[in-house]
N, C-alpha and C positions, 0 to 999 in steps of 0.2 A: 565516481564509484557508485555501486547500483546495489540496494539491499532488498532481497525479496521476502515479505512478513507473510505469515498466515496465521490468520484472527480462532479465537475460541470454538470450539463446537458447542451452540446453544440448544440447537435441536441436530437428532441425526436424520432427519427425514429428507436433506437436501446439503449435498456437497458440491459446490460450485470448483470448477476447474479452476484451481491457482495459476498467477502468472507463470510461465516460462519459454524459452528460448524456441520458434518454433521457425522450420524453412518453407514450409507448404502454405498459401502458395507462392511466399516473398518473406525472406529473412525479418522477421518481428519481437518481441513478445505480446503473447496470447494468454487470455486467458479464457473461459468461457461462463456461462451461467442459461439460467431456463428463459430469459425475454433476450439478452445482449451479449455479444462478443465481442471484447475490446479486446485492440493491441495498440503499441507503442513501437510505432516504426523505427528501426536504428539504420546504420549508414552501414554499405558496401565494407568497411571500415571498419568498422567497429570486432574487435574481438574481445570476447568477455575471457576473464583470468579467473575461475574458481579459486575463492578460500579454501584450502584441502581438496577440493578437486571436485567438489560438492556441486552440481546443478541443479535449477529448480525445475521439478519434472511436473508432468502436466497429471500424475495421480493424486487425486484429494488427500489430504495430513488429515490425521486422526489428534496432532497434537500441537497448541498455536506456537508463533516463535518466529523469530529469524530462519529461515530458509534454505537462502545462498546469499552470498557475499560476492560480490566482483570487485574485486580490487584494482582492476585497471582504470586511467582516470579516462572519466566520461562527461560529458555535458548536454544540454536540449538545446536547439539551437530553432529556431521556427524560419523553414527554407520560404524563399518569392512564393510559393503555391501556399503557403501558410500550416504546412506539413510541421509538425512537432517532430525533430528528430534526435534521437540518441546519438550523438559522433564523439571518436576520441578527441582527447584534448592534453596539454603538457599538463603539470602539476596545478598551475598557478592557475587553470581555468578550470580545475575541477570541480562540480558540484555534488552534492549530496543525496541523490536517486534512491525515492522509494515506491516498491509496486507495493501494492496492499491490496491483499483480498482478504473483505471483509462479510462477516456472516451475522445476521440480526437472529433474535430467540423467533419460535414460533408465535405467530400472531404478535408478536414486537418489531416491527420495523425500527428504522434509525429515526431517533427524535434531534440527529444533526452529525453530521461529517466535518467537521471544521480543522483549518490549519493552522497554527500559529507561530510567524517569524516564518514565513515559507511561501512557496505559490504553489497552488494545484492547477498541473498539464491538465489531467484526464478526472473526471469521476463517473464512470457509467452504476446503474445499477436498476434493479427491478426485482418484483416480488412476484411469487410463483408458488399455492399449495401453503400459502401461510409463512413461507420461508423467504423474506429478504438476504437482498445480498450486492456489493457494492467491489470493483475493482475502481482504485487508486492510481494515478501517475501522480508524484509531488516533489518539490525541489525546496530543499531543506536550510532554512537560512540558520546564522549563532543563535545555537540553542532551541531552533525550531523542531515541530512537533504535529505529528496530526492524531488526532482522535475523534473517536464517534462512541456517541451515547445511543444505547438502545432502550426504547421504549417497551419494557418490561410489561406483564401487567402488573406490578409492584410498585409500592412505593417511591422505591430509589432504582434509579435505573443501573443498566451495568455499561461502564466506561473502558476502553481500552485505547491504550496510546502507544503510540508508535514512532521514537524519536531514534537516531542516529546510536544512541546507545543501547536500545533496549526494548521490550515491550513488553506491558505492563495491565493490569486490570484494577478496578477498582471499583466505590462505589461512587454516586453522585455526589455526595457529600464529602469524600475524600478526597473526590478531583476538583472540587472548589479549592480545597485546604493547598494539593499540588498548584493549581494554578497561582493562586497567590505568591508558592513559596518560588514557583521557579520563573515568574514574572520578576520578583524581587532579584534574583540571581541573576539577570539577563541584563541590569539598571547598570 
């Protein structure tokens, strides 16, 4: 199953194209940004099952969150060319697919993209006009989680995480207190 997130708007000077389902010039998800364009190649195969029927379209969110939902089961599988591919798979080899586009504050790049309890496929990203920005491919293990801290000019930075349940914001000192509690929870 495949979740597509879309991160906070910290500046509106720069909207990076969110992941979504693209055919030109070869069945993908794309997403785009001002240095890089990634995608995540799927297989022949592969058809996505909207949650409500909902797809994620390639026009920038004004507002962060869950996305779209595919509920069909899916996996990564890394073919002899060494190609990262999306392919269906029965229940039991299902894993937990997240694209993530993510947006740093003006003049605050990310001071770290990290995963925890997961593997990260993809991370591209670059900075452009003061506006960082980062597209995700990640595979979610029990209780895994990816987050990134932006380097504010403040204090405490601002966190946003993006787990299988939810996604969430916060501040540096609160996501210390999270990581704690939901490292204990995982024991």
């Amino acid at each position: 199953m495949i979740k597509v997130y879309y991160a906070s708007e910290k500046t509106n000077s720069y909207r990076p194209t969110p992941w979504h389902l693209s055919s030109e010039p070869f069945v993908a998800y794309r997403g785009n940004s001002h240095t890089y364009s990634p995608f995540q190649a799927v297989s022949s195969s592969y058809k996505p099952e909207w949650s409500e029927g909902i797809e994620p379209t390639s026009e920038s969110y004004t507002s962060p969150g869950l996305k779209a939902f595919d509920k069909s089961f899916s996996r990564i599988i890394t073919t002899a060319k060494g190609t990262k591919l999306i392919v269906p798979c029965s229940k039991e080899e299902d894993q937990k697919i997240l694209l993530v586009t993510m947006r740093g504050g003006f003049r605050g790049g990310f001071s770290r993209i990290e995963i925890v309890s997961g593997e990260m496929i993809s991370k591209k990203s670059g900075n452009k006009h003061c506006c960082p920005t980062a597209h995700n491919v990640c595979v979610l293990g029990y209780g895994g989680y990816l987050f990134s801290e932006t380097g504010r000019r403040c204090s405490s930075g601002q966190v946003e995480v993006y787990s299988w349940e939810n996604y969430f914001e916060m501040t540096s000192e609160e996501f210390e207190f999270f990581q704690e509690n939901r490292d204990n929870e995982r024991k």
